[in-house]
C-alpha positions in Angstrom: -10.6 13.3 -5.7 -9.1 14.1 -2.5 -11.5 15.8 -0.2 -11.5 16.5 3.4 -10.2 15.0 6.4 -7.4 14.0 3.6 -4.9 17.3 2.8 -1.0 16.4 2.0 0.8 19.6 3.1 4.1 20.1 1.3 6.3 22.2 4.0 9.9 21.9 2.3 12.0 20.2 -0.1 15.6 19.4 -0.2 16.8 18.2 -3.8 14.4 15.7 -4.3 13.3 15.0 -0.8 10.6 16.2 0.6 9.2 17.1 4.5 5.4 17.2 4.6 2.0 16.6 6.5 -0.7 14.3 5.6 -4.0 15.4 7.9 -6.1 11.5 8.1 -9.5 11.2 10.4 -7.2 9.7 12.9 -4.3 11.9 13.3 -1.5 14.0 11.2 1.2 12.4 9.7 4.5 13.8 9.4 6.5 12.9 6.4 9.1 11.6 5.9 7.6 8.6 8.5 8.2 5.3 9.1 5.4 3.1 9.7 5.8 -0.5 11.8 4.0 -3.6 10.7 1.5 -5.2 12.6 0.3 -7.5 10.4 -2.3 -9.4 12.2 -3.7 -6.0 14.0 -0.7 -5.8 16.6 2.9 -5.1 16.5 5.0 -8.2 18.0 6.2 -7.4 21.4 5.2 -3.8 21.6 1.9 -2.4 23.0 -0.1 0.5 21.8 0.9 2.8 24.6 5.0 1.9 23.9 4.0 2.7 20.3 3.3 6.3 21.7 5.6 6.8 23.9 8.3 5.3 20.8 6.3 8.6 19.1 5.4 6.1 15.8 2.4 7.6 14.2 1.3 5.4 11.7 0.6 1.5 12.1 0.6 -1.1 8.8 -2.0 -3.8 9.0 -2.6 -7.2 7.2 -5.3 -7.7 4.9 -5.0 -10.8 3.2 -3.9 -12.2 7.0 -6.7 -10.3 8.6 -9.3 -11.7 6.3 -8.0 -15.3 7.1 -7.2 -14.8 10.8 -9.9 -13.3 12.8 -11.7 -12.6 9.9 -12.8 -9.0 8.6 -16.6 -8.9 9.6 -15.4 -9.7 13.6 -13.0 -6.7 13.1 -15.7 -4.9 11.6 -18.6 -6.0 14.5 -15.7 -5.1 17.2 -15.9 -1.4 15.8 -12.7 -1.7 13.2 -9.0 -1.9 13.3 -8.8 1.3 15.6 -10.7 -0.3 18.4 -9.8 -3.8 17.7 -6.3 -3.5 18.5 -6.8 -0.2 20.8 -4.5 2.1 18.6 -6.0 4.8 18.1 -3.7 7.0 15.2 -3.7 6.6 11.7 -3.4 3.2 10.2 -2.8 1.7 6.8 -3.7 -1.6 5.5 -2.3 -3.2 2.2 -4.4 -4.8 -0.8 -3.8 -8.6 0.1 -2.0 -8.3 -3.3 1.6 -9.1 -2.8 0.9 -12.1 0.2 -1.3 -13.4 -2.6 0.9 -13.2 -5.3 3.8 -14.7 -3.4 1.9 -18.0 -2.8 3.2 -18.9 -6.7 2.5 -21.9 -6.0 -1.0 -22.2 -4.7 -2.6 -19.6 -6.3 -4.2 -18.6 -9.7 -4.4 -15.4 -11.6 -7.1 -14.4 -14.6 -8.0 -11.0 -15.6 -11.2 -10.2 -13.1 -8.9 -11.6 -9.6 -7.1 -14.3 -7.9 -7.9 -17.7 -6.7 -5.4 -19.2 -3.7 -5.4 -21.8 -1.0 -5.0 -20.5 2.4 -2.0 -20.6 4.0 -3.7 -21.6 7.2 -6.0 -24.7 6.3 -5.8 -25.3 2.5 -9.2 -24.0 1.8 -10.0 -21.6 -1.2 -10.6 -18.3 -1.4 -10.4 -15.3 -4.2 -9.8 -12.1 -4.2 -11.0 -9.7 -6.7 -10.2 -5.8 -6.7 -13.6 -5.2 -5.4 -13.3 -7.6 -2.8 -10.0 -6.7 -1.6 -11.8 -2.4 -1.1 -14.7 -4.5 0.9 -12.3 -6.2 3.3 -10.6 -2.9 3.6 -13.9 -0.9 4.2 -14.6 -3.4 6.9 -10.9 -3.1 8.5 -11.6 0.7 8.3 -8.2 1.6 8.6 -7.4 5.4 7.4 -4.8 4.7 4.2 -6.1 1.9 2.3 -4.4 0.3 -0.8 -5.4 -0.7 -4.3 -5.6 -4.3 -5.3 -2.2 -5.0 -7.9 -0.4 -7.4 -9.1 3.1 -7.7 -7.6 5.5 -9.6 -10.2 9.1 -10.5 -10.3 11.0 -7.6 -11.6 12.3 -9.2 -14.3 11.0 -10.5 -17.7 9.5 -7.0 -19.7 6.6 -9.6 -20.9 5.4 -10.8 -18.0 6.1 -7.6 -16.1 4.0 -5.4 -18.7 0.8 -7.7 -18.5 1.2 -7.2 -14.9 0.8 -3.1 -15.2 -1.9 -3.7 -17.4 -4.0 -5.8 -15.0 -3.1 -3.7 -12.0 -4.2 -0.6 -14.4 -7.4 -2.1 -14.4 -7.7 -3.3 -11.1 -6.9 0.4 -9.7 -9.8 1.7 -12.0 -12.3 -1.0 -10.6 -11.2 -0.3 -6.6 -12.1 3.3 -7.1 -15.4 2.5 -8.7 -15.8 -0.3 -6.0 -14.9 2.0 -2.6 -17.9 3.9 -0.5 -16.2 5.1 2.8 -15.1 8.7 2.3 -13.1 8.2 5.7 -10.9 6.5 3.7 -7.9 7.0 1.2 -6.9 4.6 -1.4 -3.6 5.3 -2.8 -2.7 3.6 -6.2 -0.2 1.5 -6.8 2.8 1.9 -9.6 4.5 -1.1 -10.9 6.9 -1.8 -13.7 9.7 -3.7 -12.3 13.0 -2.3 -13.5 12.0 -1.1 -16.8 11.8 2.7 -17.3 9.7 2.6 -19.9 6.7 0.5 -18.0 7.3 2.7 -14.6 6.9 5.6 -16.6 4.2 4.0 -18.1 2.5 3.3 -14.4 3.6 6.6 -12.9 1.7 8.7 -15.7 -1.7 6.7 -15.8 -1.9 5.9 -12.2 -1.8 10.2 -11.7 -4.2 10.4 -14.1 -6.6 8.7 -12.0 -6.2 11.2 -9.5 -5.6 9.1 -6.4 -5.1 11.0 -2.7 -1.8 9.2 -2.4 0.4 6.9 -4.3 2.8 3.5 -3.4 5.9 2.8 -5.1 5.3 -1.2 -5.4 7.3 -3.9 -6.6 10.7 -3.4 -5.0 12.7 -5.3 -2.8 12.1 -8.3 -4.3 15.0 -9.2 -6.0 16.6 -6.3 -7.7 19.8 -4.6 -7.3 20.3 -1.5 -5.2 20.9 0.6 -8.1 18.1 -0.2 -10.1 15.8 0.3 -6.9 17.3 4.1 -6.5 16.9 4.7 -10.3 13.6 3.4 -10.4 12.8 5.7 -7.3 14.3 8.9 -9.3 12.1 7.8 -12.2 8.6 7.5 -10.5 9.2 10.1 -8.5 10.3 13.1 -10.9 6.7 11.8 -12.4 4.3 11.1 -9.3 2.7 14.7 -8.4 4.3 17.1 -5.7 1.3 17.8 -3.8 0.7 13.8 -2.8 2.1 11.5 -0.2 4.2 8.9 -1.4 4.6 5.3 0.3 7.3 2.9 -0.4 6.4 -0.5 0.3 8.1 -3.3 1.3 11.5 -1.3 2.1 12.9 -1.5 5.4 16.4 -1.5 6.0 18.0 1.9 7.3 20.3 2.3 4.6 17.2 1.9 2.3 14.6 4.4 4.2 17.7 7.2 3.9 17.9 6.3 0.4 14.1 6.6 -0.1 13.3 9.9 1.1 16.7 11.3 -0.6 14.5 10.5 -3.6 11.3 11.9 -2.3 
């Protein structure tokens, strides 16, 4: 399913690490990259222009804080992310699924989405796969992500039922997305189990998605299993795809990362 201005350009590999280029509508990314977070459409304390001249090339955006806070309809009547905060390379924007999911306690998951009390005010929203591709459309950032469920990485139980629904919540945001501008990666979770990352990896490819994240780590697991469970999904996620790893973002961590491609 990836079409044009999308292309992932493998240029050299080293073991398992890879160097590559990822052509978006707004700009080519050079992989291995990393990407600063501006969650609520800017990063804190830099501008745009010291964003070039620090030569970043990709921006993260917000969207569960973006939908709150201004709200996605005035970024999408101000002319989208791109002009909203004046940045005008590539951007990415997450599904609103792990800010969601971390609000354990005010917050309620069944099979078609999520209910949760804002963070802000108290009031109640949901999020559904489909919902979380419209908020995204409207954003109109250039890498867009596929609404999962994040879970602890322990407990195999709990941590399979979570593959499941993100499974089917990857199957309903590609049915659910219109802008061709756009590329939604899908998400592979699992936890620390082999068999349930393997499990991920393999239907998630099947799919066909432009690009894939690595989700679920960094939030409580050990350093090892992190790297093994890097080794794993990668050796299984295709060659000729980008790869993002959310969530990870100490040095030691980023070098680790691309060692594993």
């Amino acid at each position: 399913m990836t079409t044009a201005p999308f292309q992932f350009d493998l240029l050299a590999r080293d073991g398992r690490a890879r160097a590559g280029v990822f052509h978006t509508p707004h700009g080519d990314l050079p992989t291995p990259i990393f990407a600063p977070v501006g969650t609520q459409a800017t990063v804190k304390a830099v501008t745009p222009a010291q964003l070039q001249e620090l030569n970043a090339h990709l921006v993260l955006a917000n969207t569960y804080h973006l939908y709150l806070r201004p709200g996605d309809d005035l970024v999408a009547e101000m002319g989208g992310l791109h002009q909203f905060m004046q940045w005008h390379g590539p951007i990415l924007t997450d599904s609103g699924g792990f800010q969601v999911f971390s609000l354990a306690q005010i917050r309620e998951i069944d099979a078609d989405g999520v209910t949760f009390k804002s963070h802000i005010d108290g009031s109640t929203h949901r999020f559904t796969p489909e919902k979380s591709i419209a908020i995204q459309e409207n954003l109109g950032a250039d890498i867009i992500m596929a609404f999962d469920e994040c879970p602890h990485p322990y407990g195999h139980e709990q941590v399979a039922a979570a593959v499941e629904r993100t499974h089917r919540w990857a199957e309903r945001c590609l049915k659910a997305k219109t802008r061709p501008d756009q590329a939604l990666f899908g998400i592979v979770q699992g936890g620390i189990y082999p068999d349930l990352r393997t499990q991920s990896a393999e239907f998630l490819t099947s799919l066909d998605f432009p690009g894939y994240a690595i989700g679920g780590l960094a939030v409580g697991e050990t350093k090892p299993e992190m790297h093994a469970t890097l080794e794993l999904v990668n050796d299984i996620l295709p060659q000729n795809k980008p790869r993002y790893l959310m969530g990870v973002g100490t040095p030691e961590d980023l070098v680790e990362g691309v060692a594993r491609g």
